[in-house]
DSSP file (Angstrom, degrees, kcal/mol; ACC not computed):
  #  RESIDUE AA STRUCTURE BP1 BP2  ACC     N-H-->O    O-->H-N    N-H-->O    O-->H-N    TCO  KAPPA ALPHA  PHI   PSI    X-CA   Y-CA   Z-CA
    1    1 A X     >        0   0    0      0, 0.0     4,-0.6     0, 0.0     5,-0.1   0.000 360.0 360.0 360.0 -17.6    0.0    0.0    0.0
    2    2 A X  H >>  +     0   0    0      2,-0.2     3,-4.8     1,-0.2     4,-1.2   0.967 360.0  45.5 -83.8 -70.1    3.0    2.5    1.1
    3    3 A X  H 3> S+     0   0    0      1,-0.3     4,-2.9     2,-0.2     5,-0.3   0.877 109.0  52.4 -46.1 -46.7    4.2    2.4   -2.8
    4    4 A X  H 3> S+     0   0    0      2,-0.2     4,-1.1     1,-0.2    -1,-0.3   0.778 110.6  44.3 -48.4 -17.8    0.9    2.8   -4.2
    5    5 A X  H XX S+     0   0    0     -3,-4.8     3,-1.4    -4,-0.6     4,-0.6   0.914 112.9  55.0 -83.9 -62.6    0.3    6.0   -2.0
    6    6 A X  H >X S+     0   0    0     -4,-1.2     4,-2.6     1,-0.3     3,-1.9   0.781 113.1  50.4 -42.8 -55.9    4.3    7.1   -3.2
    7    7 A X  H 3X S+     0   0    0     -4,-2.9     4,-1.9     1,-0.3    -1,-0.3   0.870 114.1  37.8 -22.0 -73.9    2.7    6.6   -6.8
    8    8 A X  H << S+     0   0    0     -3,-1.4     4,-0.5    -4,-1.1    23,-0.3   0.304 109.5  57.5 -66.7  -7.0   -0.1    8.5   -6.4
    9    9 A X  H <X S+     0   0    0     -3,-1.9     4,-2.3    -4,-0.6    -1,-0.3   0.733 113.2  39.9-116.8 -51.6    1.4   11.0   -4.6
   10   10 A X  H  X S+     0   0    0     -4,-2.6     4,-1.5     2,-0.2    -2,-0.3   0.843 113.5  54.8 -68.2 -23.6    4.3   11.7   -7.7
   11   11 A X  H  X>S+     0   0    0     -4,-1.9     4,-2.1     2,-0.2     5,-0.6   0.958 112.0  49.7 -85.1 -45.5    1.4   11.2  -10.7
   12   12 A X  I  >>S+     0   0    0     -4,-0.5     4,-1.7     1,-0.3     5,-0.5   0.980 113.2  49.5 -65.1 -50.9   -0.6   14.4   -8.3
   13   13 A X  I  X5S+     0   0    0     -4,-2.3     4,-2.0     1,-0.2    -1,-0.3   0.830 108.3  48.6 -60.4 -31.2    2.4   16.2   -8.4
   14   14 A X  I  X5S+     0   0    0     -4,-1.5     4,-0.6     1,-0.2    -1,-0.2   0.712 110.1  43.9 -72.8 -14.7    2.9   16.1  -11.6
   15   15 A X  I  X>S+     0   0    0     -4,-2.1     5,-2.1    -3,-0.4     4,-0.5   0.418 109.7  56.5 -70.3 -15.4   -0.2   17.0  -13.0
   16   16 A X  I ><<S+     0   0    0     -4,-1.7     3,-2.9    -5,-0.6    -2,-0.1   0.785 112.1  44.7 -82.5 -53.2   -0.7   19.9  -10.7
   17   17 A X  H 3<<S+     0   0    0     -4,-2.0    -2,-0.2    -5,-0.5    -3,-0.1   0.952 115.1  49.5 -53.3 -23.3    3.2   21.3  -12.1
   18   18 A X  H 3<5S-     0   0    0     -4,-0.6    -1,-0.2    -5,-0.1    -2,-0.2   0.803 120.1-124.6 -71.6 -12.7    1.7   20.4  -15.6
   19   19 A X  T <<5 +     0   0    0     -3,-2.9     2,-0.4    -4,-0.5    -3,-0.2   0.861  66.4 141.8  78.5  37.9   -1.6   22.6  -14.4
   20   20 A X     >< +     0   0    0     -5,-2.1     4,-1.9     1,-0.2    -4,-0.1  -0.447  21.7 166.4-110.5  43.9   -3.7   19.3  -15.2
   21   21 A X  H  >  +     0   0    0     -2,-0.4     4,-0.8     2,-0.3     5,-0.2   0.334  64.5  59.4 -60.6 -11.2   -6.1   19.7  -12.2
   22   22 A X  H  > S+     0   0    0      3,-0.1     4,-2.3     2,-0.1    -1,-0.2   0.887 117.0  36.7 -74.9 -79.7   -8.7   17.5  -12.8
   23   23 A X  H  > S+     0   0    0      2,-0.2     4,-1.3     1,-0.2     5,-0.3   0.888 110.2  55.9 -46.7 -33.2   -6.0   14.6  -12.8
   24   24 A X  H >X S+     0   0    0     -4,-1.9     4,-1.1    -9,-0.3     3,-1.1   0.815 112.5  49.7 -66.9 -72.2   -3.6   15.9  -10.0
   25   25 A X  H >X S+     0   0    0     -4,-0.8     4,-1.3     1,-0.3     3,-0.8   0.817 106.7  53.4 -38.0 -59.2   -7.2   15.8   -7.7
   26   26 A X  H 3X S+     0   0    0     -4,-2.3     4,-2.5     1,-0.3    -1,-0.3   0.875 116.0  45.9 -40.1 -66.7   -8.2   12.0   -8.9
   27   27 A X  H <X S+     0   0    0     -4,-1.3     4,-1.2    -3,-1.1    -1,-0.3   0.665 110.0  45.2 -69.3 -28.9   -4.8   11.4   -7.6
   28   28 A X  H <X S+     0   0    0     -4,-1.1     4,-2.3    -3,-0.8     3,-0.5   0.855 112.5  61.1 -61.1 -76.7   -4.8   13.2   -4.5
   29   29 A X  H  X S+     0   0    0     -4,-1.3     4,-3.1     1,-0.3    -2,-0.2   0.814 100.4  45.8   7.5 -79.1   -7.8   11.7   -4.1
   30   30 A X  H  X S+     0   0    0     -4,-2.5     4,-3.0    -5,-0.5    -1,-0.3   0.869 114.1  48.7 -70.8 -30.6   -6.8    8.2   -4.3
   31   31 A X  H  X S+     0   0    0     -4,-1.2     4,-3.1    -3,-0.5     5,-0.2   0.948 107.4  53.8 -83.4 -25.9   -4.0    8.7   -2.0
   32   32 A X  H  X S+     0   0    0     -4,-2.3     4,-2.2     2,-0.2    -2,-0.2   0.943 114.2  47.9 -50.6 -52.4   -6.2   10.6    0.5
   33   33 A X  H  X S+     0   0    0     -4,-3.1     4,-1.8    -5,-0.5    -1,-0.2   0.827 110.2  45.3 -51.5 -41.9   -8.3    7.4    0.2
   34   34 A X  H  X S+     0   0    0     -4,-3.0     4,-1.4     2,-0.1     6,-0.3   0.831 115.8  50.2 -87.7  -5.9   -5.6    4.7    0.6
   35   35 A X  H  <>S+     0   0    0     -4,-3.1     5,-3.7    -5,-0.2    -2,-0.1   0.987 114.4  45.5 -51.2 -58.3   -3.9    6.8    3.9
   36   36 A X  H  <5S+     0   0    0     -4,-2.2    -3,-0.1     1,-0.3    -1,-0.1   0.589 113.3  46.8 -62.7 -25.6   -7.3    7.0    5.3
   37   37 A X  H  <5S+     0   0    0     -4,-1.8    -1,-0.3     1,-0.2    -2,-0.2   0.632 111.2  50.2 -85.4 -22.4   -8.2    3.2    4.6
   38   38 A X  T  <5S-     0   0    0     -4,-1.4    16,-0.3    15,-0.1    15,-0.2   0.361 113.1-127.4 -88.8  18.7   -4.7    1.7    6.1
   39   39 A X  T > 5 +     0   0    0      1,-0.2     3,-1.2     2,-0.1    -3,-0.2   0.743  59.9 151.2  74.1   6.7   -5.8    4.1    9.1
   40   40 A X  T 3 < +     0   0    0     -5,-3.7    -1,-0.2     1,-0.3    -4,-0.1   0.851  65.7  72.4 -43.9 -23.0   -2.1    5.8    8.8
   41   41 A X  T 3  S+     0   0    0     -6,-0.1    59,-1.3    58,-0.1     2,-0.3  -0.201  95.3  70.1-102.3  32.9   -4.1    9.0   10.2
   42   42 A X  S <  S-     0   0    0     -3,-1.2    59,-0.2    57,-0.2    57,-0.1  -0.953  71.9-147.7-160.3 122.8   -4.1    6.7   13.9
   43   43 A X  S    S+     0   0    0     57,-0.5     2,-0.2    -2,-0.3    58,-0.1   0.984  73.6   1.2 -50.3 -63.1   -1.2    6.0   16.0
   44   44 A X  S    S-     0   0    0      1,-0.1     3,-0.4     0, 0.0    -1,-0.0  -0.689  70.1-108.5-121.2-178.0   -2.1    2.6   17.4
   45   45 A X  S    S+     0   0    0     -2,-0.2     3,-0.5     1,-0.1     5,-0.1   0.564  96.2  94.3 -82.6   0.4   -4.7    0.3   17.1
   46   46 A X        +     0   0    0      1,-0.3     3,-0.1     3,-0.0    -1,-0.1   0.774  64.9  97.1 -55.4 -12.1   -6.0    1.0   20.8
   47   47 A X  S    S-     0   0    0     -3,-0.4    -1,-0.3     1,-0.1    -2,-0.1   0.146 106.1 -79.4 -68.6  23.1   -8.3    3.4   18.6
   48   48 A X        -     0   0    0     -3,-0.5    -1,-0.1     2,-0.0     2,-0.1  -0.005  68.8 -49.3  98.5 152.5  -11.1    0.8   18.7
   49   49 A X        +     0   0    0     -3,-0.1     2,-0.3    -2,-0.0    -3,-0.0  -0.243  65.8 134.4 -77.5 133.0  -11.5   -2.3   16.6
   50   50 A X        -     0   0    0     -5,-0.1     2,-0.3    -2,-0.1    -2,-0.0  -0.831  57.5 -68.0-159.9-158.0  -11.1   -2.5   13.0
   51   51 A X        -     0   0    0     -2,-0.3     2,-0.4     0, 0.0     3,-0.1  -0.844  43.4-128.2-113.3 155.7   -9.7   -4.4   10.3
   52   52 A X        +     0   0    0     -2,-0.3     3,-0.1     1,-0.2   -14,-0.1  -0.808  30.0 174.3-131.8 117.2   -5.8   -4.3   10.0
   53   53 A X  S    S+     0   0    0     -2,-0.4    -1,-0.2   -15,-0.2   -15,-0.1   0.777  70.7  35.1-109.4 -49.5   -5.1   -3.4    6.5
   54   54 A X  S    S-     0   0    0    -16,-0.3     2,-0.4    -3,-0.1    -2,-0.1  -0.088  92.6-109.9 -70.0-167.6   -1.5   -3.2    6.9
   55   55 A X        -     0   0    0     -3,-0.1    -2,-0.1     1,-0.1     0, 0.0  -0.819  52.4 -87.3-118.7 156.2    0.9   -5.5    9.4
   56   56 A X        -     0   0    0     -2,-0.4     2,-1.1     1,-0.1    -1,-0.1  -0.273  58.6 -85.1 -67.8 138.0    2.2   -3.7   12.4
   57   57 A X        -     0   0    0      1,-0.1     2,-0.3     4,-0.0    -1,-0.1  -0.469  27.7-147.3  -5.2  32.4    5.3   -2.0   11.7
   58   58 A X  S    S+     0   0    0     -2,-1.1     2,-0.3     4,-0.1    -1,-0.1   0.277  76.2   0.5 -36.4 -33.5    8.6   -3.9   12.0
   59   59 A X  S    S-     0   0    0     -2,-0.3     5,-0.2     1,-0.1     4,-0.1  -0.862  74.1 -98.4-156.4 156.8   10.6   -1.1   13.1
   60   60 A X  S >> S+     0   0    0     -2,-0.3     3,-1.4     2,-0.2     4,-1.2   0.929 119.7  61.2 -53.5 -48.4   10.7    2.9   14.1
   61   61 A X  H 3> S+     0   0    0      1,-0.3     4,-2.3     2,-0.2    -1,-0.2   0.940 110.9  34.2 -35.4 -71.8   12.0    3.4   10.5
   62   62 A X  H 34 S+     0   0    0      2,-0.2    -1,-0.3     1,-0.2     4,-0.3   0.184 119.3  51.9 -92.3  32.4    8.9    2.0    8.7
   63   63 A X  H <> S+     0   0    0     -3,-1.4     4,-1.0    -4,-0.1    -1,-0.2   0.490 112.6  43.4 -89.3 -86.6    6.7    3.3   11.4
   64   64 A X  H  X S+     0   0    0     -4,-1.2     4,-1.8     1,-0.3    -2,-0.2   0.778 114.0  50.3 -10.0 -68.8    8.3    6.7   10.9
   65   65 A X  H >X S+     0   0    0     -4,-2.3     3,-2.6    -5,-0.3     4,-2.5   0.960 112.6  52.7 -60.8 -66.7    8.1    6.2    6.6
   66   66 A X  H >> S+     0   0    0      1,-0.3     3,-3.0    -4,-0.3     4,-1.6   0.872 110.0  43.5 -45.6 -72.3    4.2    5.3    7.4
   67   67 A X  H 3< S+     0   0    0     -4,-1.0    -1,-0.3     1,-0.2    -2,-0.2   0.790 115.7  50.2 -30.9 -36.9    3.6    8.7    9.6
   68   68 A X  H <X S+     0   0    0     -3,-2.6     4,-2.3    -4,-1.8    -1,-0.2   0.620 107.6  50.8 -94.1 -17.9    5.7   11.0    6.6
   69   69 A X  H <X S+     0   0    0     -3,-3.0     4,-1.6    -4,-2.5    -1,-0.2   0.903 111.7  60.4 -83.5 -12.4    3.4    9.3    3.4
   70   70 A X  H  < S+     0   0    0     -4,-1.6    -1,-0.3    -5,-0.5    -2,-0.2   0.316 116.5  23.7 -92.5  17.0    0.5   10.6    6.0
   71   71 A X  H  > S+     0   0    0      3,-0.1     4,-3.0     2,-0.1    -1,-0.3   0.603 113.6  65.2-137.4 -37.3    1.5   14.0    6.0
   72   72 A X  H  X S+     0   0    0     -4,-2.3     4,-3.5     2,-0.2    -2,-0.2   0.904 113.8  34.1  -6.4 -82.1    2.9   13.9    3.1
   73   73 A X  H  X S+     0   0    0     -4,-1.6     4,-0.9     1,-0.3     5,-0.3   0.916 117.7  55.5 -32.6-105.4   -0.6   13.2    1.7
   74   74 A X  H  > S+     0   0    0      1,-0.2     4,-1.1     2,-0.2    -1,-0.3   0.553 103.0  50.6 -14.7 -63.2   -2.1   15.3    4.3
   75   75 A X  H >X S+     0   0    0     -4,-3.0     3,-2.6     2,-0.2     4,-1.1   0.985 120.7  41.7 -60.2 -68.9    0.3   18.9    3.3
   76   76 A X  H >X>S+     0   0    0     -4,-3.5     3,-3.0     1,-0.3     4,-2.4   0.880 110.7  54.9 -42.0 -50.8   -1.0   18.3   -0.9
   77   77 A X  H 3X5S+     0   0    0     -4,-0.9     4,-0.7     1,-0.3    -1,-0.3   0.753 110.9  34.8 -77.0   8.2   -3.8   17.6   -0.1
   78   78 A X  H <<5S+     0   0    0     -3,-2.6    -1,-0.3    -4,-1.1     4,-0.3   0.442 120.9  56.2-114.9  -8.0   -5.0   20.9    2.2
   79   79 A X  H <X5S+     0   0    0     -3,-3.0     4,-0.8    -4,-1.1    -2,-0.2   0.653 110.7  40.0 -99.3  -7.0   -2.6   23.1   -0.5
   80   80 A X  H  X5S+     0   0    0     -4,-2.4     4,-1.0    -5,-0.3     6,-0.3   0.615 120.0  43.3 -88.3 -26.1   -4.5   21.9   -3.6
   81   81 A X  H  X<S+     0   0    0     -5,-0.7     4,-1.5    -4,-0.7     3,-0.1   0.926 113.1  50.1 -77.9 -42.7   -7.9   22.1   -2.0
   82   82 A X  H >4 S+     0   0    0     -4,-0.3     3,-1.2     1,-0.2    -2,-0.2   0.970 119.2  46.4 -60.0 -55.1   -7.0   25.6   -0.3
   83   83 A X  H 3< S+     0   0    0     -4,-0.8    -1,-0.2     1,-0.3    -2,-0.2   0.726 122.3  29.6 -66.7 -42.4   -5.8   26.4   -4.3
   84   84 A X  H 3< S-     0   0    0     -4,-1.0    -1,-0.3     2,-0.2    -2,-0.2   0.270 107.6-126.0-105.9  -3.6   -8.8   25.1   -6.4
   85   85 A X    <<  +     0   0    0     -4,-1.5    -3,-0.2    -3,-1.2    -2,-0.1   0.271  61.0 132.2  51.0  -7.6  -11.5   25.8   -3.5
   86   86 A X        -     0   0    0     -6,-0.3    -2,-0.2     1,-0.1    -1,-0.2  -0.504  69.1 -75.4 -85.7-171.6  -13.0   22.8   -3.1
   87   87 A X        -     0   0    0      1,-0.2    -1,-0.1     2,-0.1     4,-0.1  -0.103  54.4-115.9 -54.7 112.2  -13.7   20.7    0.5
   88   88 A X        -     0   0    0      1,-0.1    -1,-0.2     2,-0.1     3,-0.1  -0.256  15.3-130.7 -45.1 159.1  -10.4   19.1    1.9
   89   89 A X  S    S+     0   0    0    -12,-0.2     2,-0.6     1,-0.2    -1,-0.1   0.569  95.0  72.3 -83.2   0.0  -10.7   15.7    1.8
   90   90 A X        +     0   0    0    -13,-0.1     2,-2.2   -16,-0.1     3,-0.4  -0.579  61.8 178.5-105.1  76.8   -9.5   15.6    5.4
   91   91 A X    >   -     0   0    0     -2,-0.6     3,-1.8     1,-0.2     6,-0.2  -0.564  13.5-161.2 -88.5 117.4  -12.3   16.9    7.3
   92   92 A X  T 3  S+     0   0    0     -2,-2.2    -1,-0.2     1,-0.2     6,-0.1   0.516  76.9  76.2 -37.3 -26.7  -11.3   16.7   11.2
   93   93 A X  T 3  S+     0   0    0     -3,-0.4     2,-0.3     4,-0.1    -1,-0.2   0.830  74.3  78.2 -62.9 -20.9  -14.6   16.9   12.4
   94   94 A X  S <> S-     0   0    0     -3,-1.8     4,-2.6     1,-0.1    -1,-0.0  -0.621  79.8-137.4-100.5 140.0  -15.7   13.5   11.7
   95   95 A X  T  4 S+     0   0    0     -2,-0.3    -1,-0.1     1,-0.3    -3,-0.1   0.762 103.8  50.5 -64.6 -17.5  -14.2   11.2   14.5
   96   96 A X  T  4 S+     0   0    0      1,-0.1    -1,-0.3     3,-0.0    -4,-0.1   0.710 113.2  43.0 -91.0 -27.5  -13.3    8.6   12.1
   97   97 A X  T  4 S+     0   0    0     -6,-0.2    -2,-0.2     2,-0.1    -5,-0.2   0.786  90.3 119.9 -76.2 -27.5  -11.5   11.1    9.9
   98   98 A X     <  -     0   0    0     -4,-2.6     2,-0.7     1,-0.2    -3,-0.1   0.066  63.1-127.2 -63.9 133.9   -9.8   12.9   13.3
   99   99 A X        +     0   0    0      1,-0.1    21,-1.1   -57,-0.1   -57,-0.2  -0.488  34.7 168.4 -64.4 109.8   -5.7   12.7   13.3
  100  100 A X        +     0   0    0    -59,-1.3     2,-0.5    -2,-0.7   -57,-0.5  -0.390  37.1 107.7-137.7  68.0   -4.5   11.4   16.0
  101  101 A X  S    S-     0   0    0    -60,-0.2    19,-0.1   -59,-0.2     3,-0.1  -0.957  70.1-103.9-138.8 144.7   -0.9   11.0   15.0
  102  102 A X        -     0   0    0     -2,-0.5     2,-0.4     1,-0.1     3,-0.1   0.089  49.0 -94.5 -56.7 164.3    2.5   13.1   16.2
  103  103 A X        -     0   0    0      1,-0.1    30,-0.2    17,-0.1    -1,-0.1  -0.775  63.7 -76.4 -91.5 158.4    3.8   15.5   13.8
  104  104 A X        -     0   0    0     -2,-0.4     2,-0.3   -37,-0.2    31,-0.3   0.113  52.5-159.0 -42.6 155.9    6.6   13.8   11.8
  105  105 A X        -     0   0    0     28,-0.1     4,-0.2    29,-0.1   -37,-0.1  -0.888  34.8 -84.9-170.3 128.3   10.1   13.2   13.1
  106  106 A X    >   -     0   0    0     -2,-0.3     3,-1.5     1,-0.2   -42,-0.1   0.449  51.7-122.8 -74.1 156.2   13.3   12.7   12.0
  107  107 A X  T 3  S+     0   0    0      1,-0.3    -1,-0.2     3,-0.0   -42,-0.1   0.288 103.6  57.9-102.4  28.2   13.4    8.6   11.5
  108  108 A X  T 3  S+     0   0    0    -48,-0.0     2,-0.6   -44,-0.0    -1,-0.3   0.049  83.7  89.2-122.3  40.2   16.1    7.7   13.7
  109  109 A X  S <  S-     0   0    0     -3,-1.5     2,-0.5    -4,-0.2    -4,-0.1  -0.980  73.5-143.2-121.1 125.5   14.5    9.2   16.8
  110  110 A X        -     0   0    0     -2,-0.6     3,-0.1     1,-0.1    -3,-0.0  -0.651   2.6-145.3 -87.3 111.3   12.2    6.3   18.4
  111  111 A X        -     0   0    0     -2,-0.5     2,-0.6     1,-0.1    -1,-0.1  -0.168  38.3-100.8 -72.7-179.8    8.9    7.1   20.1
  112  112 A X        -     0   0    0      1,-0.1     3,-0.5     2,-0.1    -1,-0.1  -0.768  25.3-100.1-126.0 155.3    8.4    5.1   22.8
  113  113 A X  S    S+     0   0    0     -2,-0.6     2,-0.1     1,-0.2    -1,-0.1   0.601 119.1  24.5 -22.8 -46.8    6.4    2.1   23.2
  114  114 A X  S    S+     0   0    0      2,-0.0     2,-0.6    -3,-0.0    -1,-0.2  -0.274  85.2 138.0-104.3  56.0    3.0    3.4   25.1
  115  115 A X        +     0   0    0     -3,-0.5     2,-0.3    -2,-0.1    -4,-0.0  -0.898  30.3 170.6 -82.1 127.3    3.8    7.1   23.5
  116  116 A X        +     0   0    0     -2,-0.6     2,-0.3   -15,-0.0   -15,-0.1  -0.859  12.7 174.9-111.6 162.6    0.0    7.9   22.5
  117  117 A X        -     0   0    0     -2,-0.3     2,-0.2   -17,-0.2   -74,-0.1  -0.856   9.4-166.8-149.6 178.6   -1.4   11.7   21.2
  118  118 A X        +     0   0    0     -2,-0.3     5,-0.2   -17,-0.1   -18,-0.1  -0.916  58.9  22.3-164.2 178.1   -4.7   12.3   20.0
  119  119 A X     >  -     0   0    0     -2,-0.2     4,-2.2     1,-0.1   -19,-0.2   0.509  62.2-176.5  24.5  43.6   -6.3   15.2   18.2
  120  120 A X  T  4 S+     0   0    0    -21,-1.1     4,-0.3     2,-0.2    -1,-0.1   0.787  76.2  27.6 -52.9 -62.6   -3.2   16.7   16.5
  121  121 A X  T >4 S+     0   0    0      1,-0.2     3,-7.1     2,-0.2     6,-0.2   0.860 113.2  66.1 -56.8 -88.7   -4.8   19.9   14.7
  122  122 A X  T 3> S+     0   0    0      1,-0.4     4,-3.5     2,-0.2     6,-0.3   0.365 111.6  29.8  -1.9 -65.7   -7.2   20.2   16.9
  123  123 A X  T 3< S+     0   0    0     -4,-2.2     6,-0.5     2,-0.2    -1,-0.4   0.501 117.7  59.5 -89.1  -1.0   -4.9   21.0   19.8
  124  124 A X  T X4 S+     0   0    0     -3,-7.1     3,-3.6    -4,-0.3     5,-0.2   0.864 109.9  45.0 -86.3 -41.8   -2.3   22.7   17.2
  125  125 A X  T 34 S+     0   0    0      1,-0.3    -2,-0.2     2,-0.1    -3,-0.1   0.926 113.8  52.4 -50.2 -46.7   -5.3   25.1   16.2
  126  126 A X  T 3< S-     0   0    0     -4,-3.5    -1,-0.3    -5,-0.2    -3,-0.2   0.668 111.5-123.6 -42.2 -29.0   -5.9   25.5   20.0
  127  127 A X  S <  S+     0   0    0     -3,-3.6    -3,-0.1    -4,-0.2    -2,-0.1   0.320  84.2 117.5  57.7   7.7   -2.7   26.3   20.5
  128  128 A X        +     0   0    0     -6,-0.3     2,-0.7    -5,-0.3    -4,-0.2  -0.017  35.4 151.7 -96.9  33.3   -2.6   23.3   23.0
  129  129 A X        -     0   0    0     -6,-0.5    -5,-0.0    -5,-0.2    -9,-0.0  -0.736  28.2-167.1 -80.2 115.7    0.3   21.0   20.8
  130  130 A X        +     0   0    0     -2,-0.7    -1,-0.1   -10,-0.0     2,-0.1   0.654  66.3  66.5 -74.6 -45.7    2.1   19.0   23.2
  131  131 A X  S    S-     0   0    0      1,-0.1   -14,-0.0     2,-0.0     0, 0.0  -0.325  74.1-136.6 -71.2 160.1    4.9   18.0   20.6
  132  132 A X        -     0   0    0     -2,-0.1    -1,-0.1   -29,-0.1    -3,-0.0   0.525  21.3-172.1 -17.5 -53.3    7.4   20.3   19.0
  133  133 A X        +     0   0    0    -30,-0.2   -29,-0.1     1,-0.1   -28,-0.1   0.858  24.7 154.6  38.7  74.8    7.0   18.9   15.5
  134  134 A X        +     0   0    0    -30,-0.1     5,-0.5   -31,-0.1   -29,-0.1   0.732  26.3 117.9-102.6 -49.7   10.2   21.1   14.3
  135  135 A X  S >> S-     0   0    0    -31,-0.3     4,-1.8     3,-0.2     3,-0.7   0.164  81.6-114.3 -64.4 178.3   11.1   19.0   11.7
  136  136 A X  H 3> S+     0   0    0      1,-0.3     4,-2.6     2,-0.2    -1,-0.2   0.860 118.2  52.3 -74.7 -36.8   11.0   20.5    8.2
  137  137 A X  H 34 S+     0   0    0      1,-0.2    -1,-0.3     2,-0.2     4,-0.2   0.937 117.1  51.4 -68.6 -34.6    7.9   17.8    6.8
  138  138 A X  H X> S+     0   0    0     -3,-0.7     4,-2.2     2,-0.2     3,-2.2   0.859 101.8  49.8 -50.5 -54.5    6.1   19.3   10.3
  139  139 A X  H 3X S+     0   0    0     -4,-1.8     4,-1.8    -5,-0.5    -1,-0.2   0.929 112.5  52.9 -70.4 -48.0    6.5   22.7    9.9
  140  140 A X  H 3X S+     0   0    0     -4,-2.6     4,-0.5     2,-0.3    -1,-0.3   0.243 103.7  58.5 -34.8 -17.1    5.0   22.1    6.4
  141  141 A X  H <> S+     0   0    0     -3,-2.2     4,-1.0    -4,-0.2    -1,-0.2   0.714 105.8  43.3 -67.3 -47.9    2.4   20.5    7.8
  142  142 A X  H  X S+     0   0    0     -4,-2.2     4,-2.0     2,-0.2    -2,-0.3   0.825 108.2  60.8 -78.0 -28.4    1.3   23.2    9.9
  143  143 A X  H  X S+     0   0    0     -4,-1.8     4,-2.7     1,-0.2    -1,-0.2   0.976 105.9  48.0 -27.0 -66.7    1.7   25.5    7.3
  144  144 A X  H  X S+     0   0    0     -4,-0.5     4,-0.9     1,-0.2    -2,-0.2   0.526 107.6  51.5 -43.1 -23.1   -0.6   23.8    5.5
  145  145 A X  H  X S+     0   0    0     -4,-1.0     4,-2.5     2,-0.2    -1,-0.2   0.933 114.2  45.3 -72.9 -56.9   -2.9   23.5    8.0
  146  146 A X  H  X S+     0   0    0     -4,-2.0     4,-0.6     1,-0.2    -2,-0.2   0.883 110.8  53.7 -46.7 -49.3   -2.6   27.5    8.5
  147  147 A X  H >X S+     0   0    0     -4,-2.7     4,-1.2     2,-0.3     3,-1.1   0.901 112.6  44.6 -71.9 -55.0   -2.8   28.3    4.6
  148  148 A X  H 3< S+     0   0    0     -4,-0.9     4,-0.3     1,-0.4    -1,-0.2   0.738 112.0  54.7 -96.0 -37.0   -6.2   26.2    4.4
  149  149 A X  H 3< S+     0   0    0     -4,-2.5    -1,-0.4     1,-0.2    -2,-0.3   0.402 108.3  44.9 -81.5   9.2   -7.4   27.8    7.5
  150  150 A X  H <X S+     0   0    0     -3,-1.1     4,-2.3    -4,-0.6     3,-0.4   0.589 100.7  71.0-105.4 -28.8   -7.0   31.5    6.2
  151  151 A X  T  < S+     0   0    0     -4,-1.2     4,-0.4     2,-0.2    -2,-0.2   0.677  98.9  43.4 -48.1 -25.1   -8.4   30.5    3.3
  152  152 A X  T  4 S+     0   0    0     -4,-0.3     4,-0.2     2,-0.1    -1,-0.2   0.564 121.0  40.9 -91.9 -18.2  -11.8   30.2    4.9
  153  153 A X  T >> S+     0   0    0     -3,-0.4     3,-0.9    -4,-0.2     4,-0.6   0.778  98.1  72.8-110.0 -30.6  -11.5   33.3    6.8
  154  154 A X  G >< S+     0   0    0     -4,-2.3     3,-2.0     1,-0.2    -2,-0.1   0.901  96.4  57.2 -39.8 -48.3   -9.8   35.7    4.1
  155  155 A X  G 34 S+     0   0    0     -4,-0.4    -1,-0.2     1,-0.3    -2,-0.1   0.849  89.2  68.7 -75.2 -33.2  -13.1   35.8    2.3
  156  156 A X  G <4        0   0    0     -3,-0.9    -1,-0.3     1,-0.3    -2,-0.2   0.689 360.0 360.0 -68.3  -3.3  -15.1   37.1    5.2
  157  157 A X    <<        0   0    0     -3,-2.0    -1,-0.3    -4,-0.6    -2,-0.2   0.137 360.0 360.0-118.3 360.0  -13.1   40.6    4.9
């Protein structure tokens, strides 16, 4: 599943740099769809019973690679929605949808076994984020976050 998001995730970038916006969106799209069906956008499985579309991690690396295609994913798709106006595909409201994964982090630093977070925007919008999330895919996240939320309020002045 991880290549097929990496797929889908260079075919969206390259139709959005061709300006081919119907196609870069299918392809956001789809990867927004396979994140959100292996549940990448959820730390552990304590998050209530479901079906295990991936296998557990072996290691902090490919935990770590799993977290980065989810923000990855997560930065296009909230600057291409913010860009074209329509609906992210991530809406945070819905509990199923809601992030409850760290911001990204360099991949040889190991969280530790019972580390858990919950609500990640939520509590960055709040200003209540627990984490640092300094690295560079982080800060980019929360950019992204920012740019999508100014988009909704720019129009009201």
């Amino acid at each position: 599943i991880i290549q097929c998001i990496q797929v889908e995730v260079l075919l969206a970038h390259y139709f959005f740099h061709k300006v081919i916006m119907l196609e870069g969106r299918y392809h956001t799209g789809a990867a927004v769809s396979l994140v959100l069906s292996a549940h990448l956008h959820k730390m552990s499985s304590a998050e209530g019973n479901r079906l295990l579309v991936l296998l557990p991690p072996m290691d902090y690396i490919e935990k770590g690679e799993r977290m980065k295609a989810f923000w990855t994913i997560f930065i296009l798709d909230n600057c291409w929605t913010t860009v074209d106006g329509s609906p992210s595909n991530f809406l945070c409201t819905f509990p199923d949808i809601r992030i409850n994964l760290p911001w990204p982090l360099d991949t040889q630093i190991q969280f530790p076994q019972n580390y858990w977070t919950s609500h990640t925007i939520q509590k960055f919008l709040a200003n209540q984020s627990e984490d640092c999330g300094t690295l560079a895919l982080a800060l980019q996240a929360k950019a992204s976050i920012l740019f999508e939320q100014a988009s909704h309020v720019g129009p009201c002045f």
